[in-house]
C-alpha positions in Angstrom: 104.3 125.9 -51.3 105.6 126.4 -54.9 103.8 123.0 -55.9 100.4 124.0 -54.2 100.9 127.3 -56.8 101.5 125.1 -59.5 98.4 123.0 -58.8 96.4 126.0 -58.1 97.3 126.9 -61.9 96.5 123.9 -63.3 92.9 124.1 -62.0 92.6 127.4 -63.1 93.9 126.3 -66.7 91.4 123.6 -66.8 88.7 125.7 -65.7 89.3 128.2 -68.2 89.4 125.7 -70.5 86.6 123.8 -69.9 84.2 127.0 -69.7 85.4 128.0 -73.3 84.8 124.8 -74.9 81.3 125.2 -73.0 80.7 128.3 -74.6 82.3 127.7 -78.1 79.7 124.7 -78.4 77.0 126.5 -77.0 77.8 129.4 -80.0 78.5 126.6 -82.7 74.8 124.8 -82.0 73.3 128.5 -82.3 74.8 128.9 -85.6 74.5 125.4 -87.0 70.4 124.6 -85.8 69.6 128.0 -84.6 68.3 126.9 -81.8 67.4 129.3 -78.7 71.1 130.1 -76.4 69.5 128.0 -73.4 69.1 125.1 -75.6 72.2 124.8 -77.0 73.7 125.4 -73.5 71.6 122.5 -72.3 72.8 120.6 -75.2 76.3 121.6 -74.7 76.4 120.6 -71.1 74.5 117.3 -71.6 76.9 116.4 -74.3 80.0 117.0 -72.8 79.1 115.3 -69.7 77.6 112.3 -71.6 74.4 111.9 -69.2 72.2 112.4 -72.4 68.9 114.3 -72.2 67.3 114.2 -75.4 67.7 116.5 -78.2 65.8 120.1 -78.3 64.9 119.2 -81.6 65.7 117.0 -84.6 69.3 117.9 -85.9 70.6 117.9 -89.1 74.1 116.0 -90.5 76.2 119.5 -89.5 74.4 119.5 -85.9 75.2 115.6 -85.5 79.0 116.6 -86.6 79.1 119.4 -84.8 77.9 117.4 -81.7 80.5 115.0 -82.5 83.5 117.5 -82.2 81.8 118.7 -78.8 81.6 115.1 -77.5 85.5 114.8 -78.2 86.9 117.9 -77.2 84.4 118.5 -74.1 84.6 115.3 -72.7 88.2 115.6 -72.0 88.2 118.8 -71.3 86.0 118.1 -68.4 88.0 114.9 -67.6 91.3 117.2 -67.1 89.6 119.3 -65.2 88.2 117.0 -62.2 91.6 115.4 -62.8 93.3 119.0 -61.7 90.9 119.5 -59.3 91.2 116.3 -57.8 95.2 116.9 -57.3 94.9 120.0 -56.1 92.6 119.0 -53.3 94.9 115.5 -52.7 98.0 116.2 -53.4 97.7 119.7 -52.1 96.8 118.7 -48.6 100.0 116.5 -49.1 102.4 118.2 -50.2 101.3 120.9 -47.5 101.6 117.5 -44.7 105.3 116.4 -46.3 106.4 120.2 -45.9 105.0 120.5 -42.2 106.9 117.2 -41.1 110.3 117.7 -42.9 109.9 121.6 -41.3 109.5 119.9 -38.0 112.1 117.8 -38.3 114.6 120.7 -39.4 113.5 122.4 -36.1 113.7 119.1 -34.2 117.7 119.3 -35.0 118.3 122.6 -33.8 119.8 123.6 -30.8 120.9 127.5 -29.2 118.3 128.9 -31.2 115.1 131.6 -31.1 112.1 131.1 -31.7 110.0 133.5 -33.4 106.6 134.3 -32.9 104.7 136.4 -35.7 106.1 136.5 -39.1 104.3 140.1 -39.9 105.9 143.5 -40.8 108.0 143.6 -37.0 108.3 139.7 -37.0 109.9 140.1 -40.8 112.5 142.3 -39.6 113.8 140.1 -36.6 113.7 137.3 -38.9 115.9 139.3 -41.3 118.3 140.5 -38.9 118.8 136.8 -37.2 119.5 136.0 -40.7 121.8 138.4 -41.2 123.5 137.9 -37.8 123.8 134.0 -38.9 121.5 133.2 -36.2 119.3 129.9 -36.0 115.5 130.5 -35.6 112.1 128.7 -36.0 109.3 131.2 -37.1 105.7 129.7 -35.6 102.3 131.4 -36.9 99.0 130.2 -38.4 98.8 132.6 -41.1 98.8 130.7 -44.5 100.2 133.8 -46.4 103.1 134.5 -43.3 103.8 130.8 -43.7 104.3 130.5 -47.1 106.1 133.9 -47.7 109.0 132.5 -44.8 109.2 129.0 -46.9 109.7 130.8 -50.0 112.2 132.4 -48.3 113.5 129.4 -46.9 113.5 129.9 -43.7 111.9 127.0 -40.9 108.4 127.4 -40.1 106.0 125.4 -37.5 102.3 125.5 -38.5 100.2 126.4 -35.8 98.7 128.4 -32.7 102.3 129.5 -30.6 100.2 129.6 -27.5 99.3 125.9 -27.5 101.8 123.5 -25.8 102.7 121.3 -28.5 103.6 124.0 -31.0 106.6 125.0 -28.8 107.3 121.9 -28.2 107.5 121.1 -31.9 109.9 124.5 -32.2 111.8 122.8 -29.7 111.4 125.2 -27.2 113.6 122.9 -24.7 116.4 123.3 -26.8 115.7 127.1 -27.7 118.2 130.3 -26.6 115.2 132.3 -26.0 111.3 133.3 -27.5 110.2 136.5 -29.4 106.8 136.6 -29.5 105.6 139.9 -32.1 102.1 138.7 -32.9 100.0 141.1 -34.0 97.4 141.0 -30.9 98.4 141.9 -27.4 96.2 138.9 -25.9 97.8 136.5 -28.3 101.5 137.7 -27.1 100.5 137.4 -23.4 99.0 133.7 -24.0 102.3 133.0 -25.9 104.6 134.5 -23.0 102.4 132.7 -20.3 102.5 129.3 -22.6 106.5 129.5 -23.0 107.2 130.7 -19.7 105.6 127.6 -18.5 107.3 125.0 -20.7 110.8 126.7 -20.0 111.1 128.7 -16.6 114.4 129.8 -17.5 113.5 130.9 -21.3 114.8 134.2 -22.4 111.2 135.9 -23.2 111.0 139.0 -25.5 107.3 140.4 -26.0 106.0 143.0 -28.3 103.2 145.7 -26.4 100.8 147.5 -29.0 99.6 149.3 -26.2 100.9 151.4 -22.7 98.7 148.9 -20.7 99.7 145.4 -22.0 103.6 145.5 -20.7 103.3 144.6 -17.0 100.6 142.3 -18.2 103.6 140.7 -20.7 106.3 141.2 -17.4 103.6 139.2 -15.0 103.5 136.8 -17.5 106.9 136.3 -17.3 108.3 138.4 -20.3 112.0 139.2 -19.5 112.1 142.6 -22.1 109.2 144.2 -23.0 109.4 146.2 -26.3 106.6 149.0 -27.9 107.6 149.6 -31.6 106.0 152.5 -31.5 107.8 153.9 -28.3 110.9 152.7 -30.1 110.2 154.3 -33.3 109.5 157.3 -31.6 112.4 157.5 -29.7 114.4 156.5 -32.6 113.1 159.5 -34.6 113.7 161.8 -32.1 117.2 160.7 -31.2 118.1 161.2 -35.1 116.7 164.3 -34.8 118.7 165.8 -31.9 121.7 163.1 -32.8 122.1 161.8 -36.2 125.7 160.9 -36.2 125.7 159.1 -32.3 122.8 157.3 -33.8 124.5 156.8 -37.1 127.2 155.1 -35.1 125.5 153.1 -32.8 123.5 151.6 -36.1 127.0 150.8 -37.4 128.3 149.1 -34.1 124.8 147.3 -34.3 125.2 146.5 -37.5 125.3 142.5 -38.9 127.5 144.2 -41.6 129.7 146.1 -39.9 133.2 144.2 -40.2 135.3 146.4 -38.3 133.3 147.1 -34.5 131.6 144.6 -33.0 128.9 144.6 -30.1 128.3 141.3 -28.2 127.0 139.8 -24.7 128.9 137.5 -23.0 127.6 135.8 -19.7 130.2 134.3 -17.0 128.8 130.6 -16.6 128.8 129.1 -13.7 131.9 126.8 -12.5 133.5 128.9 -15.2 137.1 129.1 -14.6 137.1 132.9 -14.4 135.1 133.1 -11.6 137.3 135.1 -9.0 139.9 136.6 -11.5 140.0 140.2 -12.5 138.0 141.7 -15.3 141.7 142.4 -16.6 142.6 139.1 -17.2 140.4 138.4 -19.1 142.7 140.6 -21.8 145.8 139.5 -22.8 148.3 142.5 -23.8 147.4 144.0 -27.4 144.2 143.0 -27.1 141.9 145.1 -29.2 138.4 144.0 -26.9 137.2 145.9 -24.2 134.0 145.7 -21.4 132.1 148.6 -22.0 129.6 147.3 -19.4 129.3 144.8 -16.6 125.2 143.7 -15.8 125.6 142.2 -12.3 122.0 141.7 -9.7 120.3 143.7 -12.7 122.7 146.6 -12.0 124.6 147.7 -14.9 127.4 149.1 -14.6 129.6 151.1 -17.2 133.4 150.8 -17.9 133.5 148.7 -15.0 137.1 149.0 -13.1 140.0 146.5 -14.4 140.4 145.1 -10.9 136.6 143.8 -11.2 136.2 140.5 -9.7 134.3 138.0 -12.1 131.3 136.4 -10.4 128.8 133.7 -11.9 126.0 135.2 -13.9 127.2 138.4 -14.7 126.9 139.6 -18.0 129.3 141.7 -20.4 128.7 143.7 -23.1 132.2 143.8 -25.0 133.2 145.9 -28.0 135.9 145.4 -30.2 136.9 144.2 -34.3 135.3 140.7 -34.7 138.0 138.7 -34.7 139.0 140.2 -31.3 135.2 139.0 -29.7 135.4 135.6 -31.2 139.0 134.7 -29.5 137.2 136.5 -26.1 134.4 134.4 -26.2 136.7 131.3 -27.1 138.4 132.1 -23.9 135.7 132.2 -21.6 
């Protein structure tokens, strides 16, 4: 992206310069024959671009020098400039093909990761907060600016329309933890779920609604979590209205920078060996982690008792210091 800038700048730079040789000689055969500003445009242009043309009228030993210095100077002032412009529109176009392919191949080697659809004002902040969490992604849009802002950034792009089967593919969607899809456009976002729910049944779908009416068309098309940002900034606002500091500390436990409480899911796989034992066990004495939830059938259910027996599928939400979630999830 920083070499299509540079090339961009080059054209503009011979441009510039090839217009102001144009007009110098233009001005220097009006004051040396005093001819008429057309004709010593046309004899400026025909000059410098050495297709000849015949004089206006007869010049003089200053108009054949000064026609001389216009020869040298335009002439390779116009031969930069198809030179620049003749990179920009080559190499441009390749550079922008070496980029695509070396991106793809960066997203060909990932594995566990999300896949991020939209890299506008909401898709920027996921992005930033995945960062932040140290969590591999592959942002997908067909914006030119939205692609070249995330590769400045460095972060993994794929070129093209998320709602066509090869672009997921090419994100590795087979490979992929799950799809966030926060495209601008509430059609787009429903093509994108229906797309990704086809190529991975079992994909972890979240979908951004603009409007009231789009979310069970997002949950038919097979959206696991449906999410308004306006609802959510509403509520948000609200909830920091009534309770700023129980909001203040659930933005610290969600925190990516929070170093001393942290907030994660865990899922019981199945043929794990927990299976059968008691939520309890799953502590060891001085153990600083605790369930703060158990999500079993789509039920969830809080502080769940101690004599809880495991079962494949469910899903905990543990708190506790980070070092204290790592060695849980180690365990299980």
């Amino acid at each position: 992206m920083n070499e299509r800038r540079f090339l961009l700048r080059r054209l503009l730079l011979a441009a510039t310069l090839l217009i102001a040789v144009t007009a110098v000689g233009t001005a220097g055969y009006v004051m040396v024959e005093g001819w008429s500003w057309f004709d010593s445009l046309y004899m400026t242009v025909t000059t410098i671009t050495t297709i000849g043309g015949g004089e206006p009228a007869k010049m003089d030993v200053a108009g054949k020098s000064w026609t001389i210095v216009v020869v040298a100077i335009g002439f390779g002032s116009l031969t930069y400039t198809v030179l620049a412009l003749f990179s920009y529109v080559v190499e441009g176009h390749l550079f922008a093909e070496v980029s695509q392919r070396r991106m793809r191949r960066r997203a060909a080697r990932m594995v566990d990761h999300f896949i991020l659809c939209g890299y506008g004002r909401v898709g920027g902040e996921i992005a930033r907060d995945f960062a932040a969490e140290g969590i591999a992604f592959v942002i997908v849009d067909i914006n030119p600016d939205s692609l070249e802002r995330a590769a400045a950034e460095g972060l993994v792009v794929v070129n093209g329309n998320a709602a066509d089967v090869a672009t997921p593919q090419a994100a590795g969607i087979e490979r992929a933890r799950g799809l966030v899809t926060a495209v601008d456009a509430d059609a787009d976002n429903i093509y994108v779920t229906l797309s990704a729910r086809i190529l991975r049944p079992d994909l972890f779908i979240v979908a951004r609604a603009n409007r009231e009416d789009a979310e069970p068309k997002l949950r038919l098309a097979g959206a696991n979590r449906v999410i308004s940002p306006y609802t959510i900034g509403g509520r948000r606002m609200a909830s920091l209205a009534m309770r700023p500091t129980a909001v203040e500390f659930v933005d610290t436990v969600l925190s990516a920078n929070n170093g001393q409480l942290l907030l994660e899911d865990i899922t019981i796989a199945a043929g794990s060996a927990w299976i059968g034992r008691a939520l309890v066990e799953l502590f060891p004495d001085g153990d600083e982690a605790f369930v703060l939830a158990l999500k079993r059938d789509g039920e969830m259910r809080f502080r769940p008792a101690a004599e809880t027996p495991l079962q494949a599928g469910d899903e905990l939400v543990a708190a506790g210091p980070p070092k204290a979630i790592r060695a849980l999830e180690q365990r299980l």
